[in-house]
TORPA-4810 file (N, C-alpha, C, O; in nm, 3 decimals):
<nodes>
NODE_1_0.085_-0.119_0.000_0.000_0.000_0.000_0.089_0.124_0.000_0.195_0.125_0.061_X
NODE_2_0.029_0.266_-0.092_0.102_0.360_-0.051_0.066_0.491_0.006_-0.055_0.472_0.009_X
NODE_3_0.076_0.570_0.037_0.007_0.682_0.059_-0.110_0.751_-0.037_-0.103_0.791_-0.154_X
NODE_4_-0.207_0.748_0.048_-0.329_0.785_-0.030_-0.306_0.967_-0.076_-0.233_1.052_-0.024_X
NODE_5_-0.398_0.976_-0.191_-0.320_1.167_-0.233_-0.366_1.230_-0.118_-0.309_1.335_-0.088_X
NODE_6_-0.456_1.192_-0.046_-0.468_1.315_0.053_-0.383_1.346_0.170_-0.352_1.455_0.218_X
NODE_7_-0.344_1.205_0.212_-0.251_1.191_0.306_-0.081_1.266_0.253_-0.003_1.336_0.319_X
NODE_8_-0.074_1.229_0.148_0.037_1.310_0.123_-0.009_1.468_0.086_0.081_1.545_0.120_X
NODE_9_-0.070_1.505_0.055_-0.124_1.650_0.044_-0.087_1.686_0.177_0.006_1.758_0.212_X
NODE_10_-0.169_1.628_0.246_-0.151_1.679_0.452_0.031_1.698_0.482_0.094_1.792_0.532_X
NODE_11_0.078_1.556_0.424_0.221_1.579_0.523_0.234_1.707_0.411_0.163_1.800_0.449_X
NODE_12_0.295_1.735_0.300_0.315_1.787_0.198_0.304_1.940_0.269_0.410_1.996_0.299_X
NODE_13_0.163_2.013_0.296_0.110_2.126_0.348_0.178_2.115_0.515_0.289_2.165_0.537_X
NODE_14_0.119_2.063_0.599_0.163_2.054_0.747_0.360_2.073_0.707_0.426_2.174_0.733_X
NODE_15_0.394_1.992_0.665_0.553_2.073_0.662_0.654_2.176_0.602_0.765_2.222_0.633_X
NODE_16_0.548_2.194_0.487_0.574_2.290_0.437_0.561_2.447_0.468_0.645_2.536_0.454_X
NODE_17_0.420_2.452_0.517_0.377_2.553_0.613_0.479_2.591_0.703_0.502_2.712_0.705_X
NODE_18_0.573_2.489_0.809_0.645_2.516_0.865_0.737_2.595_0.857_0.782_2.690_0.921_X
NODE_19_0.774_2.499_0.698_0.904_2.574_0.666_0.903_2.690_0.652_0.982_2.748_0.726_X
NODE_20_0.835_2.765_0.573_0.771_2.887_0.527_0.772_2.999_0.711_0.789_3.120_0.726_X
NODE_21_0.753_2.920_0.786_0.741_3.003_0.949_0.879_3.018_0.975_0.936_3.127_0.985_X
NODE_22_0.948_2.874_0.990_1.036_2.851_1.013_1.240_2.877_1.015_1.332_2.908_1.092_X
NODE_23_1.208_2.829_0.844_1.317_2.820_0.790_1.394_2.689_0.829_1.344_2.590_0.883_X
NODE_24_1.547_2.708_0.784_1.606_2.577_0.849_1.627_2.555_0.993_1.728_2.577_1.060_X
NODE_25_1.529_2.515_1.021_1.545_2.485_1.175_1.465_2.330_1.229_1.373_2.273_1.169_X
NODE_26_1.523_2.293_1.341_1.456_2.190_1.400_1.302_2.208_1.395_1.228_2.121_1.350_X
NODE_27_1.261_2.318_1.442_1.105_2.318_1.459_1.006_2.336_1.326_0.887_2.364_1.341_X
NODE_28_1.071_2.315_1.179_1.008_2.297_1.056_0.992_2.184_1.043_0.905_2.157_0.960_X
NODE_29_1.071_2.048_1.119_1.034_1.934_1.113_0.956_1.867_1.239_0.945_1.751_1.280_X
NODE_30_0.890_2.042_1.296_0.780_2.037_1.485_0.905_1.890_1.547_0.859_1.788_1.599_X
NODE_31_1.069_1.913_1.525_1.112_1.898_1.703_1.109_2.010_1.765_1.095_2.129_1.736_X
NODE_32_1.130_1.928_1.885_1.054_2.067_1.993_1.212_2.154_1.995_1.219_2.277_2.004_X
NODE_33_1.334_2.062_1.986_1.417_2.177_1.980_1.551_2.041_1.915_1.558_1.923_1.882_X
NODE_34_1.643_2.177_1.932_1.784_2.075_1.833_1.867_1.972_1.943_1.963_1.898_1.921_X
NODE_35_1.796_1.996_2.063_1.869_1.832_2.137_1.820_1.715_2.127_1.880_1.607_2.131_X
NODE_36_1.700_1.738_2.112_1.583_1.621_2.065_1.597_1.531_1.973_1.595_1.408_1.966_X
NODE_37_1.619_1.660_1.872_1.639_1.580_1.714_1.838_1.503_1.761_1.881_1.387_1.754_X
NODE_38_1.866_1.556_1.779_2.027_1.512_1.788_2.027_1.379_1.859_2.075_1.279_1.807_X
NODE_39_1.953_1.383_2.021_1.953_1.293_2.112_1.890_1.138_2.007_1.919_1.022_2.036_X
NODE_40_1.816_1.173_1.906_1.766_1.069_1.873_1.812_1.051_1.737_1.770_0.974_1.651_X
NODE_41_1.908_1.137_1.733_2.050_1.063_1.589_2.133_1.000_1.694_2.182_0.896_1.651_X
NODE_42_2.166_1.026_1.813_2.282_0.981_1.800_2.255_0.800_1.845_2.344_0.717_1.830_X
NODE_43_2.086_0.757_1.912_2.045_0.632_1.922_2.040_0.576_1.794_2.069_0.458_1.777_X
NODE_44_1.999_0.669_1.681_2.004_0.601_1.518_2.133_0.558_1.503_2.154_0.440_1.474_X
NODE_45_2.248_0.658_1.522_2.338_0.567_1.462_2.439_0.461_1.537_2.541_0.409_1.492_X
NODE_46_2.384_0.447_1.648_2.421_0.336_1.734_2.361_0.203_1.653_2.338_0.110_1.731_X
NODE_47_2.333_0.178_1.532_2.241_0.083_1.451_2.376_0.012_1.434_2.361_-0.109_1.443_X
NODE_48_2.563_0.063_1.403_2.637_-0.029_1.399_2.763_0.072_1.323_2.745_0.191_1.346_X
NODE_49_2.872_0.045_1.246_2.962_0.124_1.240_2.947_0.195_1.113_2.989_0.154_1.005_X
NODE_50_2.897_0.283_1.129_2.856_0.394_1.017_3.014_0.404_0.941_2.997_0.352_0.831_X
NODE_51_3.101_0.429_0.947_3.200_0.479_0.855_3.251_0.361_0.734_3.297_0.247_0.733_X
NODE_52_3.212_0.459_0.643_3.222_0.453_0.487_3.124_0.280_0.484_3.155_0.164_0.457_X
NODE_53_3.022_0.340_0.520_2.870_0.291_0.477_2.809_0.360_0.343_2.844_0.469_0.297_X
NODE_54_2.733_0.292_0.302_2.656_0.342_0.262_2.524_0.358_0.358_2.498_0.277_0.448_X
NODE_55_2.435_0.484_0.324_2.319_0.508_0.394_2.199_0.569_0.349_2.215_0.676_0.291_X
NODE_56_2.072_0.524_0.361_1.918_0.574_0.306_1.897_0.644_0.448_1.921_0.585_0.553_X
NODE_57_1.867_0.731_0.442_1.795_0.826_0.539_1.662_0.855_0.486_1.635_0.937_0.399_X
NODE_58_1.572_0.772_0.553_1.400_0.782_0.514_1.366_0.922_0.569_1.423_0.948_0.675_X
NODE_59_1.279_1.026_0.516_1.241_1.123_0.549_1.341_1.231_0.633_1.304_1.279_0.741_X
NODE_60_1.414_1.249_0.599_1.525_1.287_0.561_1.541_1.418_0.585_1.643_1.460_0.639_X
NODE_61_1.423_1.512_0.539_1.363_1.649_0.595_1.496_1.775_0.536_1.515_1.797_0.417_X
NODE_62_1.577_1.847_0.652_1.674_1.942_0.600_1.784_1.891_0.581_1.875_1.974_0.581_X
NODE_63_1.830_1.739_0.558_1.938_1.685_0.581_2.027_1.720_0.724_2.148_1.742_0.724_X
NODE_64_1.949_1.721_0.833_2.067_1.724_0.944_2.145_1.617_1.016_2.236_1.628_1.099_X
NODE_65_2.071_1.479_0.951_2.170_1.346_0.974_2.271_1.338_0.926_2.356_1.252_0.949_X
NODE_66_2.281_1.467_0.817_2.419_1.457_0.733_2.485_1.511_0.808_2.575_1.450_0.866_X
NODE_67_2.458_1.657_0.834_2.524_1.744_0.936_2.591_1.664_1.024_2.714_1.657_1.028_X
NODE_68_2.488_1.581_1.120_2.536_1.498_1.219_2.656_1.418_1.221_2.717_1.372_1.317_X
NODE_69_2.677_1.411_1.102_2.757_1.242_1.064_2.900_1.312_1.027_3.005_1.249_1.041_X
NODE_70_2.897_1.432_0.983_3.007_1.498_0.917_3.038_1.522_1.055_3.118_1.446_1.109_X
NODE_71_2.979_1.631_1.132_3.050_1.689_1.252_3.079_1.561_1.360_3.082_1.581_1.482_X
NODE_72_3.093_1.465_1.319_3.130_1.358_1.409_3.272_1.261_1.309_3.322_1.162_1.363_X
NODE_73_3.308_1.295_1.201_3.396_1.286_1.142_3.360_1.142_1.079_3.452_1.062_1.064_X
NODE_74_3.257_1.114_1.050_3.214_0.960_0.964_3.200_0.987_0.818_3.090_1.029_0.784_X
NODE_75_3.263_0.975_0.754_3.266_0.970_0.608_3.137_0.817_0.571_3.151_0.705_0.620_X
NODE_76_3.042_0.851_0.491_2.928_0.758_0.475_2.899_0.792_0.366_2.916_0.912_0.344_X
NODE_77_2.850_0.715_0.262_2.778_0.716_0.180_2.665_0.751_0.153_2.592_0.656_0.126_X
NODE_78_2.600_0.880_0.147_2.479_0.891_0.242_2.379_0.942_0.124_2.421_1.007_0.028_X
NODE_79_2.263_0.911_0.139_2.131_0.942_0.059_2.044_0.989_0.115_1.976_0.901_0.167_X
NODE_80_1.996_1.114_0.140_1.864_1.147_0.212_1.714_1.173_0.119_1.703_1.254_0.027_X
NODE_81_1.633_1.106_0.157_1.484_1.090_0.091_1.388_1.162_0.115_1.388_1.147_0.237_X
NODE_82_1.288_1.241_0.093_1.154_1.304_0.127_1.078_1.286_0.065_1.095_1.207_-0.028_X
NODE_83_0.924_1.367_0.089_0.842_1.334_0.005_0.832_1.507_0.009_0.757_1.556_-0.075_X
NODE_84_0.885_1.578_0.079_0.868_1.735_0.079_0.925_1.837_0.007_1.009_1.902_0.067_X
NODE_85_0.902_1.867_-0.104_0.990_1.921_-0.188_1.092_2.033_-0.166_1.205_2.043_-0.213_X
NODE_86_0.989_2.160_-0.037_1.121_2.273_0.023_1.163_2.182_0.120_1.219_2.253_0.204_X
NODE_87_1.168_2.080_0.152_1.268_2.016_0.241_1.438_1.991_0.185_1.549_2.020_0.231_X
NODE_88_1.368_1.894_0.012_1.481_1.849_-0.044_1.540_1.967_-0.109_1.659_1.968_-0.139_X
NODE_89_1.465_2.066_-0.133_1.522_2.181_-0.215_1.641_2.259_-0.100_1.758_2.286_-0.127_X
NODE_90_1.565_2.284_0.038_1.707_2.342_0.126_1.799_2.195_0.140_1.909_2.218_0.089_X
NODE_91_1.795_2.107_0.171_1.887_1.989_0.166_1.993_2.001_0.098_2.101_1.992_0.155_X
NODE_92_1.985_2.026_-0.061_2.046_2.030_-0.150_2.116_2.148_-0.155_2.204_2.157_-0.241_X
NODE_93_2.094_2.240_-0.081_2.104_2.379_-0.089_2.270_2.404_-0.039_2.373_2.446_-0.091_X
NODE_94_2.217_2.339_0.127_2.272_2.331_0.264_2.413_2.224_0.268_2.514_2.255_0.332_X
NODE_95_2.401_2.080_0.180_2.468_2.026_0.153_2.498_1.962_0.008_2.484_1.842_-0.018_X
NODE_96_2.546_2.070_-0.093_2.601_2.067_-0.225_2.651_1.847_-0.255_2.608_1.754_-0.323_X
NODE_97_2.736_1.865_-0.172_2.819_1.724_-0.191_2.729_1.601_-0.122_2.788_1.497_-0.094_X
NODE_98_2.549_1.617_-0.089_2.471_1.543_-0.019_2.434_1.456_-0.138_2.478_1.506_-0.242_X
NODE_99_2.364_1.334_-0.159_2.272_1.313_-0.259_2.077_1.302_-0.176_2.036_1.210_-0.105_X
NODE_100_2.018_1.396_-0.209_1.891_1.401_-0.148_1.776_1.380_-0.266_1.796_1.444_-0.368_X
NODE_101_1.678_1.312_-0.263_1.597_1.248_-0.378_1.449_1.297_-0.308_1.413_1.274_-0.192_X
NODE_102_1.377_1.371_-0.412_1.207_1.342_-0.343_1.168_1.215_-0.411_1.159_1.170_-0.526_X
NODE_103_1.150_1.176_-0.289_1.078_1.017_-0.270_1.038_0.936_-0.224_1.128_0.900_-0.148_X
NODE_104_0.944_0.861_-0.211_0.851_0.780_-0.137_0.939_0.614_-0.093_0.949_0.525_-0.178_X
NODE_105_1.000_0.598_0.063_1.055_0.486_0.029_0.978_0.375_0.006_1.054_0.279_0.009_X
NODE_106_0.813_0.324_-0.025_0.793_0.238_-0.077_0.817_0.229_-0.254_0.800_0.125_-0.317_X
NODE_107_0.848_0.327_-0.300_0.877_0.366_-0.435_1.057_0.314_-0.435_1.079_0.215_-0.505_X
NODE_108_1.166_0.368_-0.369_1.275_0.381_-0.360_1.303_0.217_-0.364_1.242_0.130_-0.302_X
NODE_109_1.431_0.200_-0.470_1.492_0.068_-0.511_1.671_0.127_-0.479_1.717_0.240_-0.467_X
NODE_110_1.730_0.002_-0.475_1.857_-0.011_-0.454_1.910_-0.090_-0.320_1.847_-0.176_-0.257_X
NODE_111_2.022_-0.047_-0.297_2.072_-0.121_-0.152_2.115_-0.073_-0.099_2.156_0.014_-0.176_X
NODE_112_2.163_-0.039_0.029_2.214_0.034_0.134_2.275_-0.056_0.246_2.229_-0.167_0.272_X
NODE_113_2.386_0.001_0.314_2.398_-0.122_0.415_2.313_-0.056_0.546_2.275_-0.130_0.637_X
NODE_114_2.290_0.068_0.547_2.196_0.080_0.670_2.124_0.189_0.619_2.167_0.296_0.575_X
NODE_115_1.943_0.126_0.639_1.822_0.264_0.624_1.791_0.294_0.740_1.752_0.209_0.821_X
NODE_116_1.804_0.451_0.776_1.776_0.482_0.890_1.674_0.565_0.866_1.663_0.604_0.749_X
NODE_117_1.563_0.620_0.978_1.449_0.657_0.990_1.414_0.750_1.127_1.360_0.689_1.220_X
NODE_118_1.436_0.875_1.143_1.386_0.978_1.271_1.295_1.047_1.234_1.320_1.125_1.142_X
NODE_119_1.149_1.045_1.296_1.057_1.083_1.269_0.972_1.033_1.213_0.857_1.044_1.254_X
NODE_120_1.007_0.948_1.079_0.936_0.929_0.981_0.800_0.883_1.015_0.703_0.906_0.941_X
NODE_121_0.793_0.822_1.119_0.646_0.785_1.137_0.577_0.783_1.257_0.523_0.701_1.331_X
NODE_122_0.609_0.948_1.247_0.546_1.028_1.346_0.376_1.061_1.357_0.290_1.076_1.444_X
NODE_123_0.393_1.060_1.162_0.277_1.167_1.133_0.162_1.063_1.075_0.179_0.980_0.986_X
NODE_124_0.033_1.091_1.153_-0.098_0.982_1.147_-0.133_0.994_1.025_-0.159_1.104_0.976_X
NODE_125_-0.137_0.889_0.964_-0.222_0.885_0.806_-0.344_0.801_0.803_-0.394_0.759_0.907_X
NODE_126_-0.401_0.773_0.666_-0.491_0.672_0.667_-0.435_0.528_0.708_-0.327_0.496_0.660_X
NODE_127_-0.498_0.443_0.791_-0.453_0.293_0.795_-0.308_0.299_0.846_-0.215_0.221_0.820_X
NODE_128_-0.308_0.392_0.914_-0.205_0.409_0.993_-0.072_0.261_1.022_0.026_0.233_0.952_X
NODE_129_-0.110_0.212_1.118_-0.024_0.094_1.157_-0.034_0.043_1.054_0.075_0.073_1.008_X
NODE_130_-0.102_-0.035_0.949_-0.077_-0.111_0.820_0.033_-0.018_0.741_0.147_-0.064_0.753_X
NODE_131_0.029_0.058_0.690_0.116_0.136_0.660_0.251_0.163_0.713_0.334_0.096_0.651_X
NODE_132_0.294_0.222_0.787_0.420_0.197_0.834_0.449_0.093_0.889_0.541_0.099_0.969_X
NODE_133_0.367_-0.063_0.862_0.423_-0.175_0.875_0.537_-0.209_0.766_0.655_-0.244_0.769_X
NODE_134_0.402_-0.169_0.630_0.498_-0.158_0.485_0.579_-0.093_0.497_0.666_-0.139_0.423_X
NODE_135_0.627_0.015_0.556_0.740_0.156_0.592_0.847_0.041_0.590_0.907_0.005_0.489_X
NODE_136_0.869_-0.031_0.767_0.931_-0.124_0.850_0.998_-0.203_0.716_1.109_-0.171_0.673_X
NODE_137_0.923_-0.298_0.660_0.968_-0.366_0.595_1.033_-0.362_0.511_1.113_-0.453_0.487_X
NODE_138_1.019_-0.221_0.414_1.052_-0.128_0.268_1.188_-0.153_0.301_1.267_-0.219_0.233_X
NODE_139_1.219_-0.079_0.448_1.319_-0.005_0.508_1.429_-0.111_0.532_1.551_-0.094_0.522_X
NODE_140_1.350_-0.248_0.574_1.460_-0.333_0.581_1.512_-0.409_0.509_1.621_-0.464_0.526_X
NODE_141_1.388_-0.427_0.357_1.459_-0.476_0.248_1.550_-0.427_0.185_1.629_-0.503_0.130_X
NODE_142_1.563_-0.310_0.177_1.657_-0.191_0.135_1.800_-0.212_0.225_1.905_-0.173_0.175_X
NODE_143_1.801_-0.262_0.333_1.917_-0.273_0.391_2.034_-0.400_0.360_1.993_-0.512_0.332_X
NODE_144_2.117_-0.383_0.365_2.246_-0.502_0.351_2.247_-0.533_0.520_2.212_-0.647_0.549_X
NODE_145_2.266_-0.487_0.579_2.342_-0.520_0.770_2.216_-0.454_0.834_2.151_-0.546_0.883_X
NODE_146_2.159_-0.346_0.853_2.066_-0.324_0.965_1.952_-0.177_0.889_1.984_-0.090_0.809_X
NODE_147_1.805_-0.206_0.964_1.734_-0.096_0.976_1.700_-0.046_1.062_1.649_-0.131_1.135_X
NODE_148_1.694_0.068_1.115_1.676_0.112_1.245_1.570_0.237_1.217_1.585_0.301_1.113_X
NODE_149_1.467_0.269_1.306_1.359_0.373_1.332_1.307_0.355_1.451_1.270_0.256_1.514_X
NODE_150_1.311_0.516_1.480_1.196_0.593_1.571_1.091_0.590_1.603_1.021_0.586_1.502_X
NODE_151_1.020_0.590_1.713_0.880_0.583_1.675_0.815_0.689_1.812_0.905_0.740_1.878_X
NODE_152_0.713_0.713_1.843_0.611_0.780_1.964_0.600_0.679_2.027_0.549_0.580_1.975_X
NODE_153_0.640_0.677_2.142_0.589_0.562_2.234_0.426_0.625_2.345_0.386_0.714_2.419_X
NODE_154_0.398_0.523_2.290_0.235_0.498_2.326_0.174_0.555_2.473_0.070_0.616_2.499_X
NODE_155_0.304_0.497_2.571_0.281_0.545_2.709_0.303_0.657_2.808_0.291_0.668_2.930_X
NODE_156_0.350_0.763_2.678_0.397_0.862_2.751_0.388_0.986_2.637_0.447_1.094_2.644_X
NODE_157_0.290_0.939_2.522_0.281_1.050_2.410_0.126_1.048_2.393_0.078_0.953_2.331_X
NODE_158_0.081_1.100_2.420_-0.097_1.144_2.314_-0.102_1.124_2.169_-0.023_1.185_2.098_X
NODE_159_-0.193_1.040_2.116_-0.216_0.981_1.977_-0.298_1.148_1.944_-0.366_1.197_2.033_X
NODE_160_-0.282_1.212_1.825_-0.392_1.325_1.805_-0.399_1.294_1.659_-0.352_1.189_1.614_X
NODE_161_-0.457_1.383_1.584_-0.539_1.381_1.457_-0.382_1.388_1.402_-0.395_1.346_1.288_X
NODE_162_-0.243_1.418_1.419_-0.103_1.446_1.359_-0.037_1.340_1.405_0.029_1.282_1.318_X
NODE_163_-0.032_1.295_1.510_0.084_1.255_1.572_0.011_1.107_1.619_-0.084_1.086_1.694_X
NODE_164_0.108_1.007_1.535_0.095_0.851_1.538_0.187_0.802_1.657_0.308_0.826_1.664_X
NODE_165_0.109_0.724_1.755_0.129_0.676_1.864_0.189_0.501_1.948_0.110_0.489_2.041_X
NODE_166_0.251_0.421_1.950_0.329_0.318_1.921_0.300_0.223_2.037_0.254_0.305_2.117_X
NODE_167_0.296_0.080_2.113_0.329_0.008_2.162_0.494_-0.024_2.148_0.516_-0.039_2.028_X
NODE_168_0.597_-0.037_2.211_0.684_-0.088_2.153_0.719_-0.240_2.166_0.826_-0.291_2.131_X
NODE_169_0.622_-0.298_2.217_0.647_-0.445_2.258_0.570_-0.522_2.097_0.605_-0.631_2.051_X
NODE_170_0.442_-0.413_2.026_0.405_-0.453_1.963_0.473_-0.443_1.851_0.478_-0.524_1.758_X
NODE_171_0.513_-0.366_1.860_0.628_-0.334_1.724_0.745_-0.377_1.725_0.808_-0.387_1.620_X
NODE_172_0.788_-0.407_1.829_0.909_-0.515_1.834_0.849_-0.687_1.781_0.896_-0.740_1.680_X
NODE_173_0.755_-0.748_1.858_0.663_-0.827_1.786_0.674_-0.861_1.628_0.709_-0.968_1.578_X
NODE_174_0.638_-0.753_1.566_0.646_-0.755_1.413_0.772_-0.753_1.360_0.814_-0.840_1.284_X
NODE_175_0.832_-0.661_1.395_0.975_-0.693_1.324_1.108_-0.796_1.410_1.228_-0.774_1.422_X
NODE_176_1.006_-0.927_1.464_1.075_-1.047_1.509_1.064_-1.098_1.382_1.146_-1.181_1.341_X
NODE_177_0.941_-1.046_1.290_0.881_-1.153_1.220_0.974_-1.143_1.060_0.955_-1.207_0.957_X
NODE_178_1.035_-1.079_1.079_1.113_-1.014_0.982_1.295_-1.026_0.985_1.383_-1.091_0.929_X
NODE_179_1.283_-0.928_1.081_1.424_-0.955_1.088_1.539_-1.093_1.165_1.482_-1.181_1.229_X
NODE_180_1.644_-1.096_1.155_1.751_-1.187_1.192_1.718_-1.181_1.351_1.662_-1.275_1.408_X
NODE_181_1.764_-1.040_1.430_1.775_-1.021_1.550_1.733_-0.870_1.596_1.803_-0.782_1.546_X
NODE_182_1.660_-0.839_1.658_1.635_-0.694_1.672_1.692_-0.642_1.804_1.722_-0.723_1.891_X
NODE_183_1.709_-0.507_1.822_1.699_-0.455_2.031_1.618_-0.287_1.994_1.613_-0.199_1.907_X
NODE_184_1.568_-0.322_2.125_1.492_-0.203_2.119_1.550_-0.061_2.211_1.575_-0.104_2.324_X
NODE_185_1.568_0.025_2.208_1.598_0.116_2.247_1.510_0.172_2.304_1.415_0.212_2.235_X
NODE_186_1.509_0.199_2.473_1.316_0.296_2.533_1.418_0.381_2.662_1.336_0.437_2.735_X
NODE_187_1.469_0.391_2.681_1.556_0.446_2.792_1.636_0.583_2.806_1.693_0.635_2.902_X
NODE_188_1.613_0.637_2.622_1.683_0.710_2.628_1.602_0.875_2.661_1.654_0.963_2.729_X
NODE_189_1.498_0.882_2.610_1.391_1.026_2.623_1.215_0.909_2.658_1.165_0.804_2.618_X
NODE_190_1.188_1.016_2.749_1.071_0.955_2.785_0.977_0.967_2.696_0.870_0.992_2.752_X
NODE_191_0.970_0.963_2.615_0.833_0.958_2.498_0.855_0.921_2.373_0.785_0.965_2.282_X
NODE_192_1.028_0.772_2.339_1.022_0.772_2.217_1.068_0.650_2.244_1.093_0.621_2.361_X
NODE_193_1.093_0.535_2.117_1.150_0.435_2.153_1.245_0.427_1.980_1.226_0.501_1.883_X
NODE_194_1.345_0.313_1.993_1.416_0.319_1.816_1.372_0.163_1.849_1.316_0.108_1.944_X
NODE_195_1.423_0.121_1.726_1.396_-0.034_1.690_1.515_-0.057_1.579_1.543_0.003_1.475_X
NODE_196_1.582_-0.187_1.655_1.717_-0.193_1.567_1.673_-0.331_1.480_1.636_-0.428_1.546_X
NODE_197_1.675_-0.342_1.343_1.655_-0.477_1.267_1.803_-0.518_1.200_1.870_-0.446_1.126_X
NODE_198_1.831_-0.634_1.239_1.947_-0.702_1.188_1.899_-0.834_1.092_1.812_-0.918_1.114_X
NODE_199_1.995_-0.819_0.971_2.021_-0.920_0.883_2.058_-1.077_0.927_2.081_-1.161_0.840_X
</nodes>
């Protein structure tokens, strides 16, 4: 299944709008601020040894996983994805030597040795959980060694008409069913959990 047009219309408008308030900043992609977003790169790339990887960055937004990865001295192979067009347009802007694609990763082909995912499935759509089940899976077929994503944890976040809300026992559950070996990450900020999938 893929995103229905309206559902992408919504993310499409809801982040764009931002940007337009915003600019390049954490809070065009509504984190609440730039430790947030960071605190939950630096659990992403605990997924395994990033240097001179290749990498899919699902939703991908201003490219600041790139940022991240550079100012930490990891040379990676790196690809960042959206479906937001002033996202990929400052991306490209911000990091000349990035490769950033608008695109849907159930659309997106190739291989990567690690797809990583912050945020991405934050935002409530139609058929919600069926859908970023397909996300989960996209994400890990796409991988050579590991997929790793973010999610709202259920017990300490409010589900609203925007913001998609998680079990993580249940979602660990599913991607038993999938992957080699998984670990879950819940310890680090009280309202989020990652999910590591191994080959």
């Amino acid at each position: 299944m893929n995103l229905s047009d309206r559902d992408s219309r919504r993310i499409r408008e809801f982040y764009g709008e931002a940007f337009a308030r915003h600019g390049v900043d954490p809070k065009s992609l509504h984190w609440i601020n730039s430790y947030n977003q960071r605190r939950r790169f630096e659990v992403l790339a605990a997924a395994g040894d990033l240097r001179g990887a290749s990498i899919l960055d699902v939703g991908c937004g201003l490219g600041d996983f790139l940022e991240f990865l550079k100012e930490r001295g990891i040379d990676a192979d790196y690809t960042g994805i959206d479906i937001v067009p002033q996202f990929i347009e400052a991306a490209r802007s911000r990091f000349p030597d990035g490769k950033f694609l608008l695109e849907n990763i159930l659309e997106m082909v190739g291989e990567f040795d690690y797809v990583l995912a912050s945020g991405a499935m934050s935002f409530r759509v139609e058929d919600n959980e069926n859908y970023y089940f397909e996300v989960i899976k996209r994400m890990f077929d796409l991988s050579r060694r590991a997929a790793a994503f973010n999610m709202l944890d259920r017990r300490a976040h409010e589900e609203t008409d925007i913001y998609a809300v998680y079990d993580p026992r249940e979602i660990a559950l599913f991607c038993e069913t999938i992957a080699r070996r998984i670990d879950v990450a819940i310890d680090y900020m009280p309202d989020d959990f990652t999910v590591y999938m191994y080959k």
